[in-house]
N, C-alpha and C positions, 0 to 999 in steps of 0.2 A: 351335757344333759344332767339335770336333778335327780339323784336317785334315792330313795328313802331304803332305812335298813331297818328293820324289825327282828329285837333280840328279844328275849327274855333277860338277861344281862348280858351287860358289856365292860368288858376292861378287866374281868377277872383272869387265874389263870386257867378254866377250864378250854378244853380244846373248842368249843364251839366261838367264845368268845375271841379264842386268836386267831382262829383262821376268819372268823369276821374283819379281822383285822389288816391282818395280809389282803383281802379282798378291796377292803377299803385302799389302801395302800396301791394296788391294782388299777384300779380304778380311778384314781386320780391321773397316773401315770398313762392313761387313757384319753384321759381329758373330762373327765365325769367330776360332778361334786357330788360329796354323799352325805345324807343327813339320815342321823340314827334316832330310832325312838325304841325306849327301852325301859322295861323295870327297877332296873340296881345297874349303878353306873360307876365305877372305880376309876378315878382319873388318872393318867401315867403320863410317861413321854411321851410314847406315841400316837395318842390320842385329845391331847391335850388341846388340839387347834379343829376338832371333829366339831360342826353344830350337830350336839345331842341335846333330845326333848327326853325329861323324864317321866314317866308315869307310873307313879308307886305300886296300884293294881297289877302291872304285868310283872313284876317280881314273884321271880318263884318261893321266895319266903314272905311275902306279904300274906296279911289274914284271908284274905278272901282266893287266893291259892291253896294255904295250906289245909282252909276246911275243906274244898272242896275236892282234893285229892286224898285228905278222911274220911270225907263220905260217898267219893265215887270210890275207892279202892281197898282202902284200911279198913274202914268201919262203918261199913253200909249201912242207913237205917233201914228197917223195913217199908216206910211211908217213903219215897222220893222224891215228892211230889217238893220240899223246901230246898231241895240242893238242884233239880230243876229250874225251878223258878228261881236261885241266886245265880246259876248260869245263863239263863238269859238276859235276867238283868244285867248284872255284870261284864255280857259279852255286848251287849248293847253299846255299854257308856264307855266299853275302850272300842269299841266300833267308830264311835261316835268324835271321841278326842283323836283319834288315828286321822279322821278324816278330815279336821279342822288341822291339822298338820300335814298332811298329802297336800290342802289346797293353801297352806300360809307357805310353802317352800313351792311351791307348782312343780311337785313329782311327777316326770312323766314314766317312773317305774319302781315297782317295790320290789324287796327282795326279802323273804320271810327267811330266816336263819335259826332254822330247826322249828318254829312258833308253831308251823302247820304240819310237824311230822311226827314227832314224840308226845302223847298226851300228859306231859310234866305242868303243861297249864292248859286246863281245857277250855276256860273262857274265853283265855288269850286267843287259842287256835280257832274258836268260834268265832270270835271278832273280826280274825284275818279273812277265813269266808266271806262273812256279812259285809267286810268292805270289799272285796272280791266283787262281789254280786252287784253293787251297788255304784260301780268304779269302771271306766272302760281302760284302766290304765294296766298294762303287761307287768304277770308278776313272775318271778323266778322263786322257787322252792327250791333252799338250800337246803338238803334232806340228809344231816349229817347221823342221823340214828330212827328205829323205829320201834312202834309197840310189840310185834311180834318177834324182836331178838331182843326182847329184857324177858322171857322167859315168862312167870305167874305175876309180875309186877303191874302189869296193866287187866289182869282180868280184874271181873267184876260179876256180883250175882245180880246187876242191875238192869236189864233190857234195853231202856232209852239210853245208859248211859254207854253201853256198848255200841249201841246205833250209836252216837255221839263218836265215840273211839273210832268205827269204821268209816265213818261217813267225813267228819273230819281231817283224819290223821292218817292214812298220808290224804291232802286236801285234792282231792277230783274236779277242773273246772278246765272248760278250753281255752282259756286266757290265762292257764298256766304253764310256765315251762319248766319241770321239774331238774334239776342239780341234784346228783348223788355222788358220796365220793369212794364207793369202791362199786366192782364189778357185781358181787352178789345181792347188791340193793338194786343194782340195775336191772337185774335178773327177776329180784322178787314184785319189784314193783309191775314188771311184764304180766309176768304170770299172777298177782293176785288180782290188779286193777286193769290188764289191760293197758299202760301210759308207760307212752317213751318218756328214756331220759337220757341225760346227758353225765358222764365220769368224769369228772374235774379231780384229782384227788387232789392232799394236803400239801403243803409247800413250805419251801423256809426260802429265803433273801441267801440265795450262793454269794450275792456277789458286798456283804456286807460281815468282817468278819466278826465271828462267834466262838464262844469257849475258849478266849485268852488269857492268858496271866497277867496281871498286870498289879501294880502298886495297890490297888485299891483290895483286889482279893487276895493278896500273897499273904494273908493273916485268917484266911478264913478256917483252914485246919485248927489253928491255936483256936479259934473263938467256937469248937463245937468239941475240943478237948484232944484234938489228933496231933499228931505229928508230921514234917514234911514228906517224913520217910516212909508215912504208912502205904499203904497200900488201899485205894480209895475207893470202894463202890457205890455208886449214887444211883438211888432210882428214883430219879426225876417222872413223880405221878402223884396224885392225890391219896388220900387210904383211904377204899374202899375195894371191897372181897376181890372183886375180878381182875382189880390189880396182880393176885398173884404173889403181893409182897411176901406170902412166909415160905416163897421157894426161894426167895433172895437169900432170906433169914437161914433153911437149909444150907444155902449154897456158902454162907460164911463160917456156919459152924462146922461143915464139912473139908474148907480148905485145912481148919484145924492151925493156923498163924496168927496170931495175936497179931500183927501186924496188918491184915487184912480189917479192913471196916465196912462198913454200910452207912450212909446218909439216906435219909428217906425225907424227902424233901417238903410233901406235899401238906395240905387241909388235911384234916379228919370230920370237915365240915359237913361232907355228904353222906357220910359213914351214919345209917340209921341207928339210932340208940347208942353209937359210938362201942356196938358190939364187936366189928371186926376191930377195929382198935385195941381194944381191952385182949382182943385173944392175941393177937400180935405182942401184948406188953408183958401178957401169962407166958408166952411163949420164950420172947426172950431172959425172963425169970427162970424157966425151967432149965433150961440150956446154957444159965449164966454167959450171956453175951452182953447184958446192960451195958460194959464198958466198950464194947464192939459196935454198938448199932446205935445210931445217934439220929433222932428226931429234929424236921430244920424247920416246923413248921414256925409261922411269922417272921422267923430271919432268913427264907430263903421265898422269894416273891417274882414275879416278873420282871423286878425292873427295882434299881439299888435306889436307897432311900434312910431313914432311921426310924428305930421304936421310941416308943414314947420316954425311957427314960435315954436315949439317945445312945441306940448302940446302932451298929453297922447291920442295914439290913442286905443280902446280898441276892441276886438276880440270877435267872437260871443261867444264862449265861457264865457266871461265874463259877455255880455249883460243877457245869460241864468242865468250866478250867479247871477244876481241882481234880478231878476224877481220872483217874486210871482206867476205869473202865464202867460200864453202866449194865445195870439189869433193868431188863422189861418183860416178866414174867408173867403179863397177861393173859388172861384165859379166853377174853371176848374185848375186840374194839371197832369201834365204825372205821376207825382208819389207823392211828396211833402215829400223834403226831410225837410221841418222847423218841422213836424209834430213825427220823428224819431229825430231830435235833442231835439225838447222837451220832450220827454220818456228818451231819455239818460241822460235826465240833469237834472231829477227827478223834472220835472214842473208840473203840472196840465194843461192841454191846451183845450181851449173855440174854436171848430173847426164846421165849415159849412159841409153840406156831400155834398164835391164834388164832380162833374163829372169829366170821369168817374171812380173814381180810389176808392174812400175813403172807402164806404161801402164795397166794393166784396173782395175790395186787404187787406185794413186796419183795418177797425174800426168793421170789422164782427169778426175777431179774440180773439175782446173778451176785448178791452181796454176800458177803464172809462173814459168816455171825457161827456161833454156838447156840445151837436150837434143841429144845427140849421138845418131847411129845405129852400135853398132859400135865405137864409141870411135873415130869417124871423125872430126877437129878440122877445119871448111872455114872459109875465107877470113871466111863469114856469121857462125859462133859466134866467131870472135876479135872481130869487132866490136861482137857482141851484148856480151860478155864486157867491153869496153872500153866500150862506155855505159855500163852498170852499175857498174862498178870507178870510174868515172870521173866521177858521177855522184850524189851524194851523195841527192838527193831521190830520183830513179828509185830509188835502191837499196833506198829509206827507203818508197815508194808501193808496190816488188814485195814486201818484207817485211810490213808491215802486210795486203795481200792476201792471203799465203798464212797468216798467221798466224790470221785468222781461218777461212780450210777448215779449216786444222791443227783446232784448236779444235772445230769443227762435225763431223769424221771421226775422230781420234787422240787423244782426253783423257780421262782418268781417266772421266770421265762417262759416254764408252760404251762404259766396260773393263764399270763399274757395272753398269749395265742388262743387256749382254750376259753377264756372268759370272753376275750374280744371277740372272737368268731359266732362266739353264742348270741350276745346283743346284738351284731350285727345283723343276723340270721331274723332277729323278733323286730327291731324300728326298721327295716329296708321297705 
């Protein structure tokens, strides 16, 4: 069967884009072809042989996104009547291109991935309705975040555009079948809208190895200024606030070992005014760590490659082989795929209990981590943190344990079973 995918982008590394990925991956292996239409499209390995349509308008940094997430949310005019009427138009003509690509691949299913659940592009998400309405074709909403857990981020003093947000976002129609990937989106969506759904969470390939050593990264410490001997902690995520990243930052200046490091792997791309950045850089000034804490942004990417004056760029993958151990000190995640890569890459990981996923969906399961409340660091997690760091076998006996829940909860296998019984259940 033809299955279309609708992203906002694709190919990057943010979690929405990879677990699109995995799913595509899934879905082949089902017997499915998939064709993606998409805003901003980053070409890799894995994706390389994908028929993807691009359409610049669904780019969440294109012009006609970013005004109108100005002036529904940032900086409301008083008149609304012109940010209206560019959402219409605009949901119109990718309404319109969507559906000359539904009928040039003869899709007999879409799959919206995230487009109809976060108002990060409201055109976009209006578009996916309008061809909804206008389509008898089954769609699935993959609803990996929503406007009511980003906190004031989605309000607005705008009336219509709030109708717009609720009516929308998450998208209401009976030729939908909603995807969410933890328990407490399953829950909200009950109780706000009324509409079943289905728990799918995040996944990594068990059966594909990850986080190895190998000739190609055995130089990656020298190339961000470390040593083989340091002591490595990577936190494999973007910078931005909810990251959490300056409890990482606490957590090295408190080991108090020059030997101890941080890599922080991620963009600063999503990072508004690139505020929390700068306080993260104040931070590490204050506390003289600049030579402890090392920034891998453009040399550490999804997938190995070179910079333009042709230096080695290195994959997360890699970043996981080098590391000793990982933090993931987030405050809020839809699911938290860095948390599933470090089980797969046999790390040991120093993780916050986030909301609201980590406890009910994750870490109840039964895995061996170091968990904060709050991103509160006490006297008890530096020393948990220091047998482990310090501790070559424990490190080696906590990885092997969680590697095999990972395995038994988050692998390919019960993307399988769970995605194929879903489809099955919608064409029978």
């Amino acid at each position: 069967m033809n299955i279309g995918i609708i992203i906002g982008r694709f190919g990057d590394i943010d979690g929405v884009s990879l677990e699109t990925q995995k799913w595509i991956d899934v879905l082949r292996k089902l017997g499915h072809k998939a064709f993606v239409l998409t805003g901003s499209y980053v070409k890799n390995q894995a994706n390389q042989n994908i028929d993807v349509t691009k359409l610049p308008s669904m780019s969440f940094f294109s012009p006609e996104c970013e005004w109108e997430q100005k002036r529904a949310f940032f900086y409301p005019a008083e008149d609304p009547e012109p940010l209206l009427e560019h959402l219409e138009r605009t949901s119109k003509e990718i309404a319109m291109k969507a559906f000359e690509w539904i009928m040039n691949n003869d899709l007999k299913m879409i799959i919206s991935e995230n487009a109809s659940a976060l108002p990060c592009h409201l055109s976009m998400g209006m578009a996916v309705k309008n061809l909804l309405e206008h389509t008898c074709i089954p769609f699935i909403a993959h609803d990996h975040d929503f406007a009511w857990e980003r906190g004031e981020r989605y309000q607005t003093p705008i009336k219509e555009v709030e109708e717009i947000r609720d009516d929308y976002f998450s998208i209401q129609h009976p030729n939908v079948w909603h995807v969410v990937i933890n328990s407490y989106a399953q829950k909200s969506l009950k109780e706000k809208f009324n509409m079943d759904s289905t728990v799918i969470p995040n996944v990594m390939d068990f059966n594909e190895p990850y986080g190895q050593l190998d000739n190609y990264n055995s130089d990656m410490p020298k190339s961000f200024g470390m040593r083989k001997e340091d002591i490595k902690l990577y936190q494999v995520t973007r910078i931005v606030s909810r990251k959490g990243i300056e409890t990482a930052i606490e957590l090295v200046d408190r080991l108090d070992d020059n030997r101890v490091k941080l890599v922080i792997t991620g963009s600063k791309a999503d990072d508004d005014r690139l505020g929390y950045y700068h306080e993260l850089v104040d931070m590490l000034k204050e506390k003289k760590l600049t030579r402890r804490v090392f920034f891998g942004e453009r040399r550490i990417l999804h997938y190995r490659g070179k910079t333009n004056n042709n230096r080695k760029i290195y994959s997360l993958s890699d970043a996981y082989a080098d590391a000793t151990a990982c933090t993931y000190f987030s405050r809020y995640e839809g699911f938290g795929n860095a948390f599933v890569e470090a089980v797969l890459a046999k790390k040991p990981i120093f993780v916050n209990n986030y909301e609201p996923v980590f406890w009910p969906d994750i870490g109840s399961k039964g895995f061996k981590v170091v968990m904060t409340e709050n991103n509160c660091l006490t006297d008890d997690h530096i020393k948990e943190v220091q047998e482990i760091i310090y501790n070559k076998s424990k490190a080696q006996e906590i990885a092997e344990h969680n590697y095999k829940l990972g395995k038994k909860y988050f692998s390919y296998k019960v993307l399988e079973t769970l995605l194929g019984d879903l489809i099955s259940s919608i064409i029978k």
